[in-house]
N, C-alpha and C positions, 0 to 999 in steps of 0.2 A: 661673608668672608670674601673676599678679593681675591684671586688666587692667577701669579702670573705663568704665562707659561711660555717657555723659553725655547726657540725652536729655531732651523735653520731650514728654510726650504729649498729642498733642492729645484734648479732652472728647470725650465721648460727645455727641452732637448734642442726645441728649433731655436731659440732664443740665441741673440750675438752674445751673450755675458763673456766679457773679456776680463776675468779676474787677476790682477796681477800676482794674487798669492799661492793662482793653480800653478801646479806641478804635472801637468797633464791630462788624459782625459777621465782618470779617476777622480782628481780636485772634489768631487760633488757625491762620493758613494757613500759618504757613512750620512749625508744628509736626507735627510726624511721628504717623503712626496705628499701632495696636498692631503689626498685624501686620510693617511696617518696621522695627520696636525690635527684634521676636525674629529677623528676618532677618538685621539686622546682630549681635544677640547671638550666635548662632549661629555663622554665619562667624567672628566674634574668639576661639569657645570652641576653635577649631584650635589656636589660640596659647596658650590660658592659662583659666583658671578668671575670667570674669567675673562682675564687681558691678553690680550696675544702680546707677545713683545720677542719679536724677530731680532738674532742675533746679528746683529749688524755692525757697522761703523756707527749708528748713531741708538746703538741697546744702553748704553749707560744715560742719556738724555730720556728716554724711551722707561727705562726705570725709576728713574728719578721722578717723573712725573706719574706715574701708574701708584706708586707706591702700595705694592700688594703686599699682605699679610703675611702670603710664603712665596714662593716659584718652584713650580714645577720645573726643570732643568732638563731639557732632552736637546737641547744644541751642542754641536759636534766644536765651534767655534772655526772662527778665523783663518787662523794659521800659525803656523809653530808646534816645536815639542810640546808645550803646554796649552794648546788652546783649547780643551777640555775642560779647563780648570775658571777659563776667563769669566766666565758666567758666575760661578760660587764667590769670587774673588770679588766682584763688583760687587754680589748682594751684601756680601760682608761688609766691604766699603763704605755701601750707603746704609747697612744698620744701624 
């Protein structure tokens, strides 16, 4: 089984990342740190050969071509009132 896993990582703290969608210096807290990503990677690889697929500007390209089984979902998204949801939205899209 294929199994993707949808994830936001948060920057490196020293890193310039100039995001235009932050709203300040929280922008990055509900986002996950590396070492959480390979924890849950790990645990999911019991089940199946996982895909990393970083939610990004280019996670819809990134999906499209992974074409996993299911997706595991733990990305915060983007930005906006819904960006929670951008991830479910797409998988259903490329269903």
């Amino acid at each position: 089984m294929r199994i993707g896993l949808a994830y936001n990582e948060k920057p490196d703290p020293d890193s310039s990342l100039d995001d235009p969608s932050s709203s300040g210096s929280d922008a990055f807290v509900e986002w996950d740190d590396r070492s959480t990503i390979e924890a849950v990677e790990q645990a999911l690889s019991l089940f199946g050969d996982v895909v990393r697929l970083e939610a990004d500007l280019f996670f819809p390209q990134k999906l499209a071509l992974a074409r996993p089984h299911l997706v595991f979902n733990m990305a915060e998204g983007l930005h906006g009132p819904n960006r929670e949801a951008h991830v479910p939205a797409l998988c259903e899209f490329l269903d």
